[in-house]
C-alpha positions in Angstrom: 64.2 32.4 14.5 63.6 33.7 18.1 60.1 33.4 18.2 60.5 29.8 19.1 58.0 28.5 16.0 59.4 26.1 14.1 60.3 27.1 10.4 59.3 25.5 7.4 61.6 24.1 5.2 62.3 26.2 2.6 61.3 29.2 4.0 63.8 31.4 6.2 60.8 33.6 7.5 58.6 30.9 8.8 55.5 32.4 6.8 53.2 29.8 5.0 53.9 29.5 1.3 51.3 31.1 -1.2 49.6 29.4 -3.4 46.4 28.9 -5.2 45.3 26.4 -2.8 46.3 28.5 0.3 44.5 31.1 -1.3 41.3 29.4 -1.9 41.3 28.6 2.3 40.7 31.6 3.6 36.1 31.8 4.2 34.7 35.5 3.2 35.4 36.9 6.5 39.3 36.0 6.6 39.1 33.0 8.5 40.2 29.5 7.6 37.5 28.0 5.6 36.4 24.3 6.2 37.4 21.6 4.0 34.9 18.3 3.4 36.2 15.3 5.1 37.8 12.9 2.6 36.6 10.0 4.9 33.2 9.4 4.7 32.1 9.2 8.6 28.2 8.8 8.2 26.0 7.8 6.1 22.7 9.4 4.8 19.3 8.6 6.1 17.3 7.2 3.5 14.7 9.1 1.4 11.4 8.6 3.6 13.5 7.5 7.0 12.2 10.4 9.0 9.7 9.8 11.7 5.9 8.5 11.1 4.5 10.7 13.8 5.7 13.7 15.6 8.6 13.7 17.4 7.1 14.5 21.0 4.9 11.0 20.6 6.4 7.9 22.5 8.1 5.6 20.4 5.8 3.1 19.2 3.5 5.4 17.5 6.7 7.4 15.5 7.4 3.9 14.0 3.7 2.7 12.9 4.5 1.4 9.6 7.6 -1.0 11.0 5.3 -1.9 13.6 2.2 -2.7 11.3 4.5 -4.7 9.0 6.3 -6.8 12.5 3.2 -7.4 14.1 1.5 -8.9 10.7 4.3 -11.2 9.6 4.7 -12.2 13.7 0.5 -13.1 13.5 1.4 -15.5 10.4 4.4 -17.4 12.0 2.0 -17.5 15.4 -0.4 -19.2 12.7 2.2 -21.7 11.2 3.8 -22.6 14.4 0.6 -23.5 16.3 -0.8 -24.9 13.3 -4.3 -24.7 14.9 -6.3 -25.6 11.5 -6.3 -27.8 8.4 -4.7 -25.4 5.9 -2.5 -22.8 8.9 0.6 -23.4 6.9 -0.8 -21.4 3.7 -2.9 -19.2 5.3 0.3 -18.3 8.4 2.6 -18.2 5.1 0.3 -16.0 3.3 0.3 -13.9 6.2 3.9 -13.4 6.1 4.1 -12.6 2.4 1.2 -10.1 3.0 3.1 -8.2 5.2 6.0 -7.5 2.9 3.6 -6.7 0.4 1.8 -4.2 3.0 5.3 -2.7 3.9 5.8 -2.1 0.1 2.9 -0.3 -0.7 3.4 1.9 2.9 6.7 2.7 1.2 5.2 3.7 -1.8 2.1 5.8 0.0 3.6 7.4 2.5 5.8 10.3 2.7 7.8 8.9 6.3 8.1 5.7 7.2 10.2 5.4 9.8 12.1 2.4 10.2 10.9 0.6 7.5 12.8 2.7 5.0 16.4 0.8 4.7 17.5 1.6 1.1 15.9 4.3 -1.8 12.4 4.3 -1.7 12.6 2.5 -4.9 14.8 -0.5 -3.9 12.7 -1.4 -1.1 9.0 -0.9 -2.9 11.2 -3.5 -5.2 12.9 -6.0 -2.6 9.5 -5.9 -0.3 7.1 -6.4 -3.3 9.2 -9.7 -4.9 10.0 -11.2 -1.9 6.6 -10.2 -0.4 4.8 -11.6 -4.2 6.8 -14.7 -4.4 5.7 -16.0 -0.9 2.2 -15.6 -1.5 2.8 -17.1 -4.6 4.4 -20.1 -3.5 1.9 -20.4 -0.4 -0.9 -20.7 -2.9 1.1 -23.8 -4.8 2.2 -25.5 -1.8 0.9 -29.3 -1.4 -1.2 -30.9 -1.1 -4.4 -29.7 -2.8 -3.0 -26.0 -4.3 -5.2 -23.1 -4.4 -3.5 -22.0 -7.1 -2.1 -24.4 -9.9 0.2 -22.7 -12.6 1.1 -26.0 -15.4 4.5 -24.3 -16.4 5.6 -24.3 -12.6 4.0 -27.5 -11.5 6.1 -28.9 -14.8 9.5 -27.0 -13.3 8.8 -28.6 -9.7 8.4 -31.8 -10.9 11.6 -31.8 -12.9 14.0 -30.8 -10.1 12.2 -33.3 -7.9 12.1 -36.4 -9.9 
């Protein structure tokens, strides 16, 4: 007990105790071997969330597909808010919904979307596809004068109106 270390309890020589765990520490070449965190501290990119382009190009070009998918949905509210003809409601909201539909099937095509990849690959071919389908779908129905008339719907509408 000269050495100034402090003992541990238990054990007069101030050695670490064996056992199978203190075994099982010690890497191939004798040195302590590195335990996984039990925290998690990060979180994994998601399949596909690499970079569209090379790394050296500047950074609108590495995220084309979020871009592509921005600049389409931004051209369809542009086209609602300014409402410059007849029918720019249905046509800006059709816009909108064609984007999400175009940033599903980029998810689908393409090996490395960038940005544009948030979840699984599958999850957001889902989530962009519905949401993306159900716009259009409803900008076709809007009134007055539909471009598209489903009876079933039109029946469901006018119950939770009336």
């Amino acid at each position: 007990m000269t050495s100034g270390t402090p003992e541990a309890p238990g054990n007069p020589d101030g050695a670490e105790p064996a056992d199978a765990e203190g075994a099982a520490d010690t890497g191939a070449k004798g040195g302590p071997r590195r335990r996984p965190p039990t925290v998690t501290t990060d979180t994994a990119r998601p399949e596909g969330g690499g970079r569209a382009a090379p790394g050296d190009a500047p950074a609108p070009a590495r995220q084309w597909p979020l871009l592509t998918v921005l600049v389409l949905a931004g051209l369809g509210l542009l086209v609602v808010g300014t409402d410059p003809f007849p029918q720019a409601f249905r046509v800006g909201a059709i816009l909108v919904g064609a984007a999400l539909l175009t940033g599903a099937a980029m998810r689908r095509m393409l090996p490395s979307v960038g940005m544009l990849a948030v979840r699984s690959r599958f999850t957001d071919m889902i989530t962009y596809g519905v949401m993306g389908g159900l716009i259009v779908l409803l900008a076709l129905m809007v009134q007055p004068s539909p471009w598209l008339r489903i009876p079933f719907l039109e029946d469901v509408l006018h119950l939770t109106v009336t």
